[in-house]
C-alpha positions as CSV (number, residue, x, y, z in Angstrom):
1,X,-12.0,1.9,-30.6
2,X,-9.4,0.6,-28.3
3,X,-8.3,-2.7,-27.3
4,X,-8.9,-3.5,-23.2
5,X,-6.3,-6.5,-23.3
6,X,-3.5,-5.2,-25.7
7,X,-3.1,-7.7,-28.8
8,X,0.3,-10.0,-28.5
9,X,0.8,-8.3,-32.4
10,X,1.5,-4.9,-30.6
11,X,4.3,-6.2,-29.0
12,X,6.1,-7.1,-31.7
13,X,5.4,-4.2,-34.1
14,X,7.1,-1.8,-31.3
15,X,9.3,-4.0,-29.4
16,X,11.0,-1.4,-28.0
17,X,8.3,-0.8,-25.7
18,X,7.7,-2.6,-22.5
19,X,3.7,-4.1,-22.5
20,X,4.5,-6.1,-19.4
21,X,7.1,-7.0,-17.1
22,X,8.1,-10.5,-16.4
23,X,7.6,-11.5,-12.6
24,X,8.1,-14.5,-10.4
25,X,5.4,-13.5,-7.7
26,X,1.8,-12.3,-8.8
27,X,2.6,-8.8,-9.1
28,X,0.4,-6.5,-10.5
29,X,2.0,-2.7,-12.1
30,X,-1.0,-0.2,-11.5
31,X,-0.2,2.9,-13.5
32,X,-2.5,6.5,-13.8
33,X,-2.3,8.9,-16.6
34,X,-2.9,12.5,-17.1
35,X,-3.0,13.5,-13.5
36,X,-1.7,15.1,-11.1
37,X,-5.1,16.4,-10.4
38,X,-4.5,18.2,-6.7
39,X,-8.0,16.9,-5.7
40,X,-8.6,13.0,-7.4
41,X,-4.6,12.4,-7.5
42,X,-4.8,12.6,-3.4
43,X,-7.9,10.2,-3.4
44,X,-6.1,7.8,-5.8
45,X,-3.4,8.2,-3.1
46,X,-5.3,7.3,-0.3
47,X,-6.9,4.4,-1.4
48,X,-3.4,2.9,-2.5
49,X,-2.1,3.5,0.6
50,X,-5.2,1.7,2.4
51,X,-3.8,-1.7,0.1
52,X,-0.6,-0.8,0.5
53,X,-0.3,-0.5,-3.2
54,X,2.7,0.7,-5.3
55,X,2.0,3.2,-8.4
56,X,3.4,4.8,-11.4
57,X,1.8,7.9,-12.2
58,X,2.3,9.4,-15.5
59,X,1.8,13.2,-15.8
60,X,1.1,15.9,-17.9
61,X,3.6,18.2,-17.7
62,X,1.8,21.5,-17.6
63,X,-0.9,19.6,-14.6
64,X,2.7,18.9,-12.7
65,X,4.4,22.3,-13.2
66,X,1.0,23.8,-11.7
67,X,1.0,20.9,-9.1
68,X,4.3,20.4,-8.3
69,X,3.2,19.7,-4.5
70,X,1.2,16.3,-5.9
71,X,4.3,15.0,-7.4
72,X,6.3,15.7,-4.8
73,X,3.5,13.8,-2.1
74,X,3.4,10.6,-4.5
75,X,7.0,10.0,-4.7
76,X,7.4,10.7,-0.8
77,X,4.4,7.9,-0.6
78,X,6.8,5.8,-2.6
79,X,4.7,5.8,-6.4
80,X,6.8,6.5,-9.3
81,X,6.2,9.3,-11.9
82,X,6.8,9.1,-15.7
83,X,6.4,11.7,-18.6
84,X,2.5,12.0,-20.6
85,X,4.1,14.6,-22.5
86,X,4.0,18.2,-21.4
87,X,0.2,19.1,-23.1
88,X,-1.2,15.6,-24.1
89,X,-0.3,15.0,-27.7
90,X,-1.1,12.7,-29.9
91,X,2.4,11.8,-31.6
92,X,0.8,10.6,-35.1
93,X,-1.1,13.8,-35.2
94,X,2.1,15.8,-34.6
95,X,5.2,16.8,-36.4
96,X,8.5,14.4,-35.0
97,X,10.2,17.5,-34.2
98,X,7.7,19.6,-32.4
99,X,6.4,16.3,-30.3
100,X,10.2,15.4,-29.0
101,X,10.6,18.9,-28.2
102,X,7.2,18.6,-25.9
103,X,8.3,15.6,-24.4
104,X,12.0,17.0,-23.5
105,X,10.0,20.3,-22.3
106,X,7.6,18.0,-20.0
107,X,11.0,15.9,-18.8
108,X,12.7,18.8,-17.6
109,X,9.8,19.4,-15.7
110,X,8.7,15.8,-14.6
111,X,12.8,14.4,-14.3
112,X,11.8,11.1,-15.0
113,X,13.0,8.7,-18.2
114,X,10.5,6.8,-17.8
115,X,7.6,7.9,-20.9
116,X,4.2,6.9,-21.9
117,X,3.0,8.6,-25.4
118,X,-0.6,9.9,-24.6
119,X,-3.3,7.5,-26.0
120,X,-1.0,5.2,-27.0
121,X,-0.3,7.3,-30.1
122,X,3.2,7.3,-31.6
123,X,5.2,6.7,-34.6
124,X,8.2,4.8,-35.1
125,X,10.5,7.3,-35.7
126,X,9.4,9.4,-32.6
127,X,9.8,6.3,-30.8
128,X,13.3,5.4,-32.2
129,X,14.3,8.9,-31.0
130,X,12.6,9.0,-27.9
131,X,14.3,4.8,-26.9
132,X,17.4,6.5,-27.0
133,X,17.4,8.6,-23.6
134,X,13.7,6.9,-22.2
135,X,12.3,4.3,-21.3
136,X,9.0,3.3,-23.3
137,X,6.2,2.2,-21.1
138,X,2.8,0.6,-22.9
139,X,0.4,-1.3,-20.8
140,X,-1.2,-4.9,-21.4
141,X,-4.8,-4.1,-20.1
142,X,-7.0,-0.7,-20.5
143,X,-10.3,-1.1,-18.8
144,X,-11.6,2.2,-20.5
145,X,-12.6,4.3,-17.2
146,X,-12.3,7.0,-19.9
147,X,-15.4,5.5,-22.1
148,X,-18.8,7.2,-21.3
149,X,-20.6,3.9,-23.2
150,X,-19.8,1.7,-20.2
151,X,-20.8,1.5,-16.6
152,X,-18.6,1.5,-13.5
153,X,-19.1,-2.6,-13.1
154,X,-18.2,-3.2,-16.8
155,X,-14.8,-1.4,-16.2
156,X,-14.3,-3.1,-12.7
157,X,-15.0,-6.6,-14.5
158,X,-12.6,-5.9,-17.4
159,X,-9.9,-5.2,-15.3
160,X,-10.3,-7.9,-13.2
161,X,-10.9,-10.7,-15.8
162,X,-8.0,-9.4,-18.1
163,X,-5.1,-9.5,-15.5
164,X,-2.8,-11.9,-15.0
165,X,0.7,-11.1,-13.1
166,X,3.2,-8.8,-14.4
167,X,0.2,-6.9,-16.3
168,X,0.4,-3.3,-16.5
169,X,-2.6,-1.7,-16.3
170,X,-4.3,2.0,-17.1
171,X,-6.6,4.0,-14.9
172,X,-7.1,7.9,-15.1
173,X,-6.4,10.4,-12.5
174,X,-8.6,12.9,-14.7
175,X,-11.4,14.5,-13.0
176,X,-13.6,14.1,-15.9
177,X,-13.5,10.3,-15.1
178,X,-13.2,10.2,-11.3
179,X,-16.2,8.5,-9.9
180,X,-16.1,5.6,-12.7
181,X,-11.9,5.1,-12.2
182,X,-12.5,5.4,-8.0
183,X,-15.0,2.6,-8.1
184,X,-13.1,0.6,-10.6
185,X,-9.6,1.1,-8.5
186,X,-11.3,0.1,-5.1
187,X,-12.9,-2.8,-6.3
188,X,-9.9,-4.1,-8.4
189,X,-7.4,-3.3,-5.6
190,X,-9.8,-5.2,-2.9
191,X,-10.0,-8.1,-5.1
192,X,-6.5,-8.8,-6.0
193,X,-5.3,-8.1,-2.3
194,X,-7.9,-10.2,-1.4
195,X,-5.6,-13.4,-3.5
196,X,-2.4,-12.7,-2.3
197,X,-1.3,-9.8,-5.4
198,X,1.2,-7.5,-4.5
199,X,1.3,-4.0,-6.4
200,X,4.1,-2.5,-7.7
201,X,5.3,1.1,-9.2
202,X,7.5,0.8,-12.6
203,X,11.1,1.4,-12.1
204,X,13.9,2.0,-14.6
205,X,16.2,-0.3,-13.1
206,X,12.7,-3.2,-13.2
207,X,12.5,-2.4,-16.7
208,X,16.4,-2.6,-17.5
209,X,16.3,-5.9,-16.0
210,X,13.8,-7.4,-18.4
211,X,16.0,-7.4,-21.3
């Protein structure tokens, strides 16, 4: 079960972490997980640059120690990277000790502070730690490009009818999901462009400022 427009509660159970980021223009914060993929991270790449969209993609550290070349392209492109943790973990499945050393291991690697916890899964003490030196990033819609129940459409239409500006939203650079995230991604990017949105990556100093 997941929520595809996080719940308002969320925020303030971990309000250390940023859900969404407070705009004055209809900006919309497109992020991808789990890549870099060196085939689907360059067609995520291309499209945003055909909507001359800003990204933040956050990476596995093992994918971007083998694909160092993909992070390197999307920062020259001008997309922002953050930390998925260096093999995937789910942080209330693992012991506080062995998932901050991960996530330090996949920093080194990545050299970003800015951190997503893979599926969303975390505890509050491995987020109190983790606050200290990072920069917590949530997201406030998750169309599910990842669920094999829906189609294509049904992802495209969640993500369009849940955002609103300053949303952060979650799409998959996973090959597993490709041809359901491309279609969603083109058809959200075309509509939003198509009202006037503007699409920005996630920077540390954005996210400093919305204290």
């Amino acid at each position: 079960m997941y929520f595809v427009k996080t719940p308002i509660s969320a925020r303030w159970i971990y309000p250390s972490c940023i859900w969404k980021i407070k705009v004055k223009s209809p900006t919309i914060f497109l992020t991808f997980d789990d890549g870099p993929d060196p085939d689907l991270t360059y067609e995520v790449l291309a499209l945003l640059d055909r909507f001359k969209a800003k990204a933040t993609f956050f990476c596995v550290g093992e994918n971007a120690a083998k694909h160092p070349e993909v992070i390197e392209e999307s920062k020259r492109r001008g997309h922002n990277i953050g930390n998925h943790s260096m093999n995937h973990l789910k942080g209330k499945d693992t012991e506080t000790g062995d998932y901050i050393a991960n996530m330090k291991k996949s920093k080194s690697v990545l050299q970003t502070n800015l951190l997503r916890p893979p599926y969303g899964s975390i505890t509050k003490k491995q987020i109190n730690l983790l606050a200290k030196e990072n920069r917590i990033i949530m997201w406030s819609v998750l169309p599910g490009d990842f669920d094999k129940t829906v189609t294509q459409e049904t992802v495209l239409q969640r993500a369009i009818k849940n955002t609103n500006p300053g949303d952060i939203i979650v799409f998959h650079d996973n090959i597993k999901f490709r041809e359901k995230m491309l279609f969603a991604l083109e058809g959200f990017l075309s509509h939003f462009s198509s009202k006037g949105y503007n699409f920005a990556a996630l920077t540390e100093d954005l996210i400093n400022r919305q204290k």
